[in-house]
Backbone as CSV, one residue per row, in Angstrom:
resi,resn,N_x,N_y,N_z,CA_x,CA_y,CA_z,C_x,C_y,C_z
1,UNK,6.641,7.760,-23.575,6.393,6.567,-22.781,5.033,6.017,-23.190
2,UNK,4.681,4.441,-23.789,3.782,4.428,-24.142,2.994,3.649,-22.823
3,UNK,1.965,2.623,-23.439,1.497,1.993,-22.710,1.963,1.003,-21.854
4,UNK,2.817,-0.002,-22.913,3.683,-0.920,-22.318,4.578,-0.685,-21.182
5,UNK,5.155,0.391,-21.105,5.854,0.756,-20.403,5.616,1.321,-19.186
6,UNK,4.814,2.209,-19.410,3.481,2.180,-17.929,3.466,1.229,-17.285
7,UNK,2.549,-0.182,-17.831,2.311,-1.449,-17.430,3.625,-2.161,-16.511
8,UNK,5.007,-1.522,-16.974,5.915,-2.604,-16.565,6.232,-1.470,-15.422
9,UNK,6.340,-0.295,-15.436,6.728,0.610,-14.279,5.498,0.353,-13.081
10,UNK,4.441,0.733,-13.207,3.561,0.759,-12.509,3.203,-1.086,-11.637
11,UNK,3.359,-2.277,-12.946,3.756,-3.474,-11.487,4.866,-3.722,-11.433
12,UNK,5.620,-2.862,-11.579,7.075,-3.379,-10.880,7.174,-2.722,-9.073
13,UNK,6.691,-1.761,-9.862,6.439,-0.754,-8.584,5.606,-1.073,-7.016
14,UNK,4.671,-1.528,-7.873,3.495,-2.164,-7.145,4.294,-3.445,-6.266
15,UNK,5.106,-4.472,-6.429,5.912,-5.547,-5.944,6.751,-5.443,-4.902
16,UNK,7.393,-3.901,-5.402,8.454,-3.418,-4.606,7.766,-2.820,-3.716
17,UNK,6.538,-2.089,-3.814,6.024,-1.566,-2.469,5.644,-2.867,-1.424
18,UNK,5.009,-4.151,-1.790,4.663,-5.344,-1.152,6.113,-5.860,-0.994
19,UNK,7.253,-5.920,-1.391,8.390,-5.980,-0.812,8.815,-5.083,0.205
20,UNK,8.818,-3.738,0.128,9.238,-3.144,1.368,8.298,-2.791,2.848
21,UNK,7.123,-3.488,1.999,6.387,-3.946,3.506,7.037,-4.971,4.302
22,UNK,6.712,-6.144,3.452,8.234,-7.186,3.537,9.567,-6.875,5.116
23,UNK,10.130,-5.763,4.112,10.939,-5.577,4.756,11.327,-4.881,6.047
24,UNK,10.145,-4.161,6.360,9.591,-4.113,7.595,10.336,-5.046,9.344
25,UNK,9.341,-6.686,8.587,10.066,-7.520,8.952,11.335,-7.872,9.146
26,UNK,11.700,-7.758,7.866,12.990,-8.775,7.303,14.062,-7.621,7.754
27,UNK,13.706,-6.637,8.208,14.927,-6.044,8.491,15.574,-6.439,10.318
28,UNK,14.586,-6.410,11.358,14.824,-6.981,12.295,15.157,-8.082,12.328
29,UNK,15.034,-9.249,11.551,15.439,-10.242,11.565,17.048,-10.498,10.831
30,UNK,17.394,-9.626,10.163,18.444,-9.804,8.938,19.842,-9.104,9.618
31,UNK,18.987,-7.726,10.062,20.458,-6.519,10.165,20.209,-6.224,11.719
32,UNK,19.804,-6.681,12.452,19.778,-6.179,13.926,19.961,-8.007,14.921
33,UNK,20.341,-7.690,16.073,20.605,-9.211,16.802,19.259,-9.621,17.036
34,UNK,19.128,-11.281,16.833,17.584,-11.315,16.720,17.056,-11.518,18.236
35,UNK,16.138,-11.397,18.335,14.918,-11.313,19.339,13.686,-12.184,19.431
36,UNK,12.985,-12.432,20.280,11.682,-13.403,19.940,10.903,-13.172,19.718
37,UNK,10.671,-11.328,20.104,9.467,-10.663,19.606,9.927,-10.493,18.334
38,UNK,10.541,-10.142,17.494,11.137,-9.966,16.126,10.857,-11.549,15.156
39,UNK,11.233,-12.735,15.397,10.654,-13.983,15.575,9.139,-13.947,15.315
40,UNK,8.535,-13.765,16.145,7.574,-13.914,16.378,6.472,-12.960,15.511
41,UNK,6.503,-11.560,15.326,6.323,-10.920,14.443,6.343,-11.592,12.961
42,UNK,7.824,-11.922,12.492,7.961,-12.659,11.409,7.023,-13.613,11.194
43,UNK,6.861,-14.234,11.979,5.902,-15.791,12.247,4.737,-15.471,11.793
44,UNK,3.829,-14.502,12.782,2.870,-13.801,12.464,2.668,-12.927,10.894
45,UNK,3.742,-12.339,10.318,3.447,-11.513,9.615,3.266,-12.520,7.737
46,UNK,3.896,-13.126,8.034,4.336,-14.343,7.183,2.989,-15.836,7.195
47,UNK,2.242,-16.305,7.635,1.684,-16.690,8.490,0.173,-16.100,7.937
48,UNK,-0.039,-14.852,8.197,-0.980,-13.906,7.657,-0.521,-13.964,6.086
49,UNK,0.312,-13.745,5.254,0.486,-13.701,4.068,-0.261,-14.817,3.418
50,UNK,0.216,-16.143,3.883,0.232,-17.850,3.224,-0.899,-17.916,3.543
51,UNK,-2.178,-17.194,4.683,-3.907,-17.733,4.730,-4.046,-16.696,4.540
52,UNK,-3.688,-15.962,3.496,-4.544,-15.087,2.615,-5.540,-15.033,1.761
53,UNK,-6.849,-14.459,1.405,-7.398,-15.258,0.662,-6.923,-15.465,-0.515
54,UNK,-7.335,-17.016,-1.677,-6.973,-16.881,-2.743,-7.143,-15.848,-4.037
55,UNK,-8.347,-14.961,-3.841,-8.307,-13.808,-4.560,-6.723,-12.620,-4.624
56,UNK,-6.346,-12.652,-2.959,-5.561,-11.945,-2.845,-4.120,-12.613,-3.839
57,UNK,-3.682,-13.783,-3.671,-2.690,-14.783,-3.940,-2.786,-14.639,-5.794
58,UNK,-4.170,-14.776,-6.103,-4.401,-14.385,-7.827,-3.875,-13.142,-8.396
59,UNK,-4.390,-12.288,-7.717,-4.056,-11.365,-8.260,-2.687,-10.806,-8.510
60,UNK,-1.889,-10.856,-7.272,-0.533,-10.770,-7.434,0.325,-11.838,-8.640
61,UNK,0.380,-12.560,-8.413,0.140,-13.619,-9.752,-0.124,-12.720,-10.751
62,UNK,-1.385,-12.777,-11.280,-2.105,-12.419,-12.789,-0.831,-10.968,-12.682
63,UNK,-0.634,-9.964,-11.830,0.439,-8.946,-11.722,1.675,-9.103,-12.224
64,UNK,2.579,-10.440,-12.010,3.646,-10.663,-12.038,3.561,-11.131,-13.679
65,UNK,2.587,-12.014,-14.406,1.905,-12.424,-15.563,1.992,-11.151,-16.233
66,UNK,1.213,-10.490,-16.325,0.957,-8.876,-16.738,2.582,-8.407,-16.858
67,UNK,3.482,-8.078,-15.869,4.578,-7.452,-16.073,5.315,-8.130,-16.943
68,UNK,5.505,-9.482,-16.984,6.312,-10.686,-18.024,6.111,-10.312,-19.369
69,UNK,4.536,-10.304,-19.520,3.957,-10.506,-20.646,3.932,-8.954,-21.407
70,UNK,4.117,-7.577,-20.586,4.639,-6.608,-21.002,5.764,-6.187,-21.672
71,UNK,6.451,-6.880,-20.986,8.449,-6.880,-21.093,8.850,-7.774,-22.449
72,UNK,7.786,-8.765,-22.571,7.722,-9.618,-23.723,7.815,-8.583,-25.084
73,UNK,6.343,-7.700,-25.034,5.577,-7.674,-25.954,6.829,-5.845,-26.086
74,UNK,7.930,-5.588,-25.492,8.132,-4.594,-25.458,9.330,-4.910,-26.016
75,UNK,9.600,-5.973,-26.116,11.178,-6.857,-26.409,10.928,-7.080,-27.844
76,UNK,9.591,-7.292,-28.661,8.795,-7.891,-29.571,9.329,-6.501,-31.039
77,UNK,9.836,-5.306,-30.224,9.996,-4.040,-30.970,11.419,-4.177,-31.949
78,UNK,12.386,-4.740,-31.091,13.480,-5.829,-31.883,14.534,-4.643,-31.777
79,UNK,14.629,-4.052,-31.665,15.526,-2.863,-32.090,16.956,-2.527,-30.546
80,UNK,17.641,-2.022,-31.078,19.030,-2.143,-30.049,18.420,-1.712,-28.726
81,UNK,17.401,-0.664,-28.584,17.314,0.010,-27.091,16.684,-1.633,-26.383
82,UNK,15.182,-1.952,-27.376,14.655,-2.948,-26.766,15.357,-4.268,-26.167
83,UNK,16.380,-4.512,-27.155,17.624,-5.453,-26.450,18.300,-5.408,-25.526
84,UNK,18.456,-4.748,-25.197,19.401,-3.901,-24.226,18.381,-3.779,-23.042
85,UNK,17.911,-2.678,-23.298,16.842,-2.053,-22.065,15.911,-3.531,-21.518
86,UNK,15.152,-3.863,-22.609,14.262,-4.316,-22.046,14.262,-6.134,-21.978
87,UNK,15.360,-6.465,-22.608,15.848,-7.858,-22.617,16.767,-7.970,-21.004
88,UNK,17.393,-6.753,-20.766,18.103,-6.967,-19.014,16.942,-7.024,-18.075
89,UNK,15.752,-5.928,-18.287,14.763,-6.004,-17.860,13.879,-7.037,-17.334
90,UNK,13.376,-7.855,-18.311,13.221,-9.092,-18.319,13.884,-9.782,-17.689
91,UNK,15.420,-10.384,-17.650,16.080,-10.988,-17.011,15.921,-10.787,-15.226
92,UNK,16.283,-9.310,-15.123,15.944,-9.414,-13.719,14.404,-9.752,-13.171
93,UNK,13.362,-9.440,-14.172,12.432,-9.427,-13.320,12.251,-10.994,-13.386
94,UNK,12.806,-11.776,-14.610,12.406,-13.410,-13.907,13.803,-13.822,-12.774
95,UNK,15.148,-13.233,-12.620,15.396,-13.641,-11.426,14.382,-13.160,-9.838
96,UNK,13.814,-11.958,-10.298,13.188,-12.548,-9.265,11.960,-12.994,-8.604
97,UNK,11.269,-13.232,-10.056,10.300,-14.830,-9.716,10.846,-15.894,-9.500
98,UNK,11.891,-16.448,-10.214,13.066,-17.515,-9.827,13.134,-17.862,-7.917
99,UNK,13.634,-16.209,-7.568,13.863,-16.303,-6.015,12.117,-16.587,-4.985
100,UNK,11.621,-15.696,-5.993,9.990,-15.993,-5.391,9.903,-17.340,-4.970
101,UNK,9.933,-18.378,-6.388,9.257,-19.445,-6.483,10.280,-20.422,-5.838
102,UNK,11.779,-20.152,-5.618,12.251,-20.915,-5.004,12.861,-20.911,-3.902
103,UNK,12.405,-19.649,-3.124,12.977,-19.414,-1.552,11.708,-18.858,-0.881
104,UNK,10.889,-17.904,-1.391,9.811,-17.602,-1.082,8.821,-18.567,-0.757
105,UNK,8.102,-19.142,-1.505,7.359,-20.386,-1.804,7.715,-21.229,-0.382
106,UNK,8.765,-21.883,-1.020,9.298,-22.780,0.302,9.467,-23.080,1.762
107,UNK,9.706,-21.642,1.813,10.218,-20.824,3.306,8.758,-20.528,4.077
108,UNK,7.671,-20.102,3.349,6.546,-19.713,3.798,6.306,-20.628,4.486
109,UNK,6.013,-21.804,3.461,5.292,-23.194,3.563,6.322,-24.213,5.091
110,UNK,7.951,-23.682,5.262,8.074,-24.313,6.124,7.742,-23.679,7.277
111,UNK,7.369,-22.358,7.387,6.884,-21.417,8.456,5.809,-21.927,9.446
112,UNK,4.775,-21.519,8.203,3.711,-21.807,8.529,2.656,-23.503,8.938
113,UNK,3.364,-24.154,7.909,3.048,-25.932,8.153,4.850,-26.523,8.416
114,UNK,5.180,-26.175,9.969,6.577,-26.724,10.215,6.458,-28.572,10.423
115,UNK,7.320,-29.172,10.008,6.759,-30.743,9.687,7.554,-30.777,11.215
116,UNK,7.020,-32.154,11.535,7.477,-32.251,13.237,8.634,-32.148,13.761
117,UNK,9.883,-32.814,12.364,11.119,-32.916,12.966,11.617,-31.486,12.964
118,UNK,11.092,-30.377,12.704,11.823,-29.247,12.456,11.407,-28.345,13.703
119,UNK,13.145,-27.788,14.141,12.876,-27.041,15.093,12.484,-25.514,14.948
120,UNK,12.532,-24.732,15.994,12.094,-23.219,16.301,13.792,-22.381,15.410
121,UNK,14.006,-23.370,15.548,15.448,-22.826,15.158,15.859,-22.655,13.755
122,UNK,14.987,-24.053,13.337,14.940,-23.908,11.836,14.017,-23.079,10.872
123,UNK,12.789,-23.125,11.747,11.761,-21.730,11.301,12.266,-20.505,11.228
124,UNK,13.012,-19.895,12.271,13.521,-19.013,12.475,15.035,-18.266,11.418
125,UNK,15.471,-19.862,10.954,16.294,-19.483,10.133,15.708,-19.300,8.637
126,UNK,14.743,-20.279,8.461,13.873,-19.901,7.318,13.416,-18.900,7.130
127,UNK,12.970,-17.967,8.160,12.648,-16.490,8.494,13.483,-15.806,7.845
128,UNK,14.707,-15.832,8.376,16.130,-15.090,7.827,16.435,-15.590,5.939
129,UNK,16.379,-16.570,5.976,16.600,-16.902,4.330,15.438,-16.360,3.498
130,UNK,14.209,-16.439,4.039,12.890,-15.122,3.554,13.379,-13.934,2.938
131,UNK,13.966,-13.689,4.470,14.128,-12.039,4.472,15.597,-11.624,3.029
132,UNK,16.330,-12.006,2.844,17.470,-12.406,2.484,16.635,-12.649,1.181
133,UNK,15.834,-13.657,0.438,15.742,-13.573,-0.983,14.367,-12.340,-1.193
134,UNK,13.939,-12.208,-0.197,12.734,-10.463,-0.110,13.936,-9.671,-0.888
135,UNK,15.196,-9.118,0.264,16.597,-7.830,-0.523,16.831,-8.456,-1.535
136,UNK,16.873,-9.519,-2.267,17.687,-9.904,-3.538,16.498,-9.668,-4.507
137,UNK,15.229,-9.313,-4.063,14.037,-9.488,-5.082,13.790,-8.157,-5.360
138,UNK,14.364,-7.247,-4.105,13.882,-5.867,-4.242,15.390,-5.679,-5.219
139,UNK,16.354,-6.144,-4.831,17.627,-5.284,-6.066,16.921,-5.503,-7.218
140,UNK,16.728,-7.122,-7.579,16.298,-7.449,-8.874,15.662,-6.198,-9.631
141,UNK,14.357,-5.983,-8.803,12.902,-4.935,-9.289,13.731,-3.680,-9.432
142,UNK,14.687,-3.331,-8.323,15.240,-1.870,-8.458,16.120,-1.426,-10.058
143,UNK,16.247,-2.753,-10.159,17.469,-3.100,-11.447,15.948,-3.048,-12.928
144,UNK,15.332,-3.758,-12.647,14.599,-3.040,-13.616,13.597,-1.388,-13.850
145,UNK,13.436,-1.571,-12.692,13.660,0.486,-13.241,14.360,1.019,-13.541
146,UNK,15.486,0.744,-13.159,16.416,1.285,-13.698,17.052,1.382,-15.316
147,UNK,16.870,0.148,-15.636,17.042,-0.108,-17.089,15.613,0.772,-18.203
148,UNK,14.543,0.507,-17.545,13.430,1.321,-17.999,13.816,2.796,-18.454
149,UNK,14.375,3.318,-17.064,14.573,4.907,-16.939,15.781,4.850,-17.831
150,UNK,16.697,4.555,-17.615,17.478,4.127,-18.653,17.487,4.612,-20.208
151,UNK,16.422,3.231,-20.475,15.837,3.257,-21.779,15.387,4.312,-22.647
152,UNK,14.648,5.054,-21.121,13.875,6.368,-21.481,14.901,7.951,-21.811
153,UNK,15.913,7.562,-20.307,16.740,8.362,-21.222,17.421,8.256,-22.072
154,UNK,17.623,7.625,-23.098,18.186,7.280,-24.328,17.931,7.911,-25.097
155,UNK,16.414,7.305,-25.047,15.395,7.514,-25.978,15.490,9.429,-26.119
156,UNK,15.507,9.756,-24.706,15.276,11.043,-25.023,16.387,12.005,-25.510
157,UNK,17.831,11.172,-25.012,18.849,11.675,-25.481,19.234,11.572,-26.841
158,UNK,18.702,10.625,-27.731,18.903,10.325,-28.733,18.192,11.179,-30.243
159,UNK,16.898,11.577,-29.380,16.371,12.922,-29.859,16.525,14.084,-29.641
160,UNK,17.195,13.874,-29.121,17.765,15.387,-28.999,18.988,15.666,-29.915
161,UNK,19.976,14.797,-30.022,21.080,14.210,-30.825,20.906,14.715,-32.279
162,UNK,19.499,14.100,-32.315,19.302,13.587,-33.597,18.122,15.505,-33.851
163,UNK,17.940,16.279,-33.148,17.615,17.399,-33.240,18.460,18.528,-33.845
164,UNK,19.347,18.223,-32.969,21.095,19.389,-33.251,21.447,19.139,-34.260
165,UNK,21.629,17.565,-35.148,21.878,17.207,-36.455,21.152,17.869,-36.973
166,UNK,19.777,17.502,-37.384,19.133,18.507,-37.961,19.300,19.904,-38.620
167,UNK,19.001,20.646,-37.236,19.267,22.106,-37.201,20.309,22.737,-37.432
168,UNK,22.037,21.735,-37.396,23.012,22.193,-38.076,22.831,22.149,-39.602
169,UNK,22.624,20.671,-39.629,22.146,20.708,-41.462,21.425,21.534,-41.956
170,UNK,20.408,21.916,-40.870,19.323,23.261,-41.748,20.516,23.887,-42.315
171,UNK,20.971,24.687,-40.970,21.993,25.893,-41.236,23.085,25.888,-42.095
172,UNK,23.193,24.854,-41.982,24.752,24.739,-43.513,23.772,24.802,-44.808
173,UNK,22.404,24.076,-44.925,22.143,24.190,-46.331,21.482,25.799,-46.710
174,UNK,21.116,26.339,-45.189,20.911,27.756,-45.505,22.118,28.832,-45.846
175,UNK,22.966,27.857,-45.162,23.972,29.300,-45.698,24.845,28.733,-47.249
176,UNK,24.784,27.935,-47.010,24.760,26.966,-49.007,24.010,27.874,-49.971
177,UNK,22.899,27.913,-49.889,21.991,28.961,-50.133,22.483,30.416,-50.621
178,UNK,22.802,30.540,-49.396,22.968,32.497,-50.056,24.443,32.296,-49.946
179,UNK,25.122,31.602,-50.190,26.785,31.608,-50.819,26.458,31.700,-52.192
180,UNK,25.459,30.756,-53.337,24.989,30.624,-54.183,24.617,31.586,-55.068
């Protein structure tokens, strides 16, 4: 496992833990009958996210940058595992910046700055459509570890493969040898 690969395990990881904080929330609101303290929580917890400071907002960013630009430079190797492994890889992890930037983003912003005509009802459902592309962001991330680990066992199965070849060939050319 080199470096690159570190880089993409370690912030993928990192996302999914700030997702299943996430979900904390999003689970009272999603899989249980809703409530106003549950509501309201959401409101709050969500709310706190969007007046975060902008250091905090960068960094996650420059994170998500970093993991892209890993998956890139790991794809860059050209070879069948990297296609495979780390080209699905990639895919999921931009579906779910995709969902970030286009349910996340949105949903916050109608949370937190609700424009006048919008009711409690519609916040509340925005809450739920949150919570809802949060689980589709955590499969996404889960889906790229998986392909990683994956990768890795390949990799390791493939040396091993390629070990037993070997060591049979030793042995046939040793016993080639003293047939001789």
């Amino acid at each position: 496992m080199g470096y690159r690969n570190a880089i993409v395990l370690s912030t993928t990881s990192f996302f999914l833990g700030v997702l299943f904080i996430s979900f904390n929330v999003d689970y009272r609101l999603l899989y249980l009958p809703p409530t106003p303290e549950a509501a309201q929580a959401g409101f709050q917890f969500y709310t706190t996210f969007y007046n975060a400071p902008v250091a905090v907002k960068t960094l996650l960013h420059a994170l998500v940058g970093i993991d892209i630009l890993a998956l890139i430079l790991k794809l860059n190797k050209w070879d069948e595992s990297a296609l495979f492994f780390d080209g699905s890889s990639l895919v999921a992890l931009m579906a779910a910046v995709i969902l970030y930037l286009s349910v996340t983003v949105p949903g916050v912003r109608t949370i937190t700055q609700p424009l006048a005509t919008e009711t409690e009802g519609e916040r509340i459902e925005s809450l739920r459509v949150i919570g809802a592309g949060n689980t589709m962001m955590i499969v996404c991330l889960v889906a790229v570890l998986a392909m990683q680990g994956g990768q890795e066992y390949a990799r390791r199965y493939e040396e091993r493969a390629l070990g037993k070849a070997k060591a049979q060939e030793a042995q046939k050319a040793a016993a080639e040898r003293k047939d001789q």
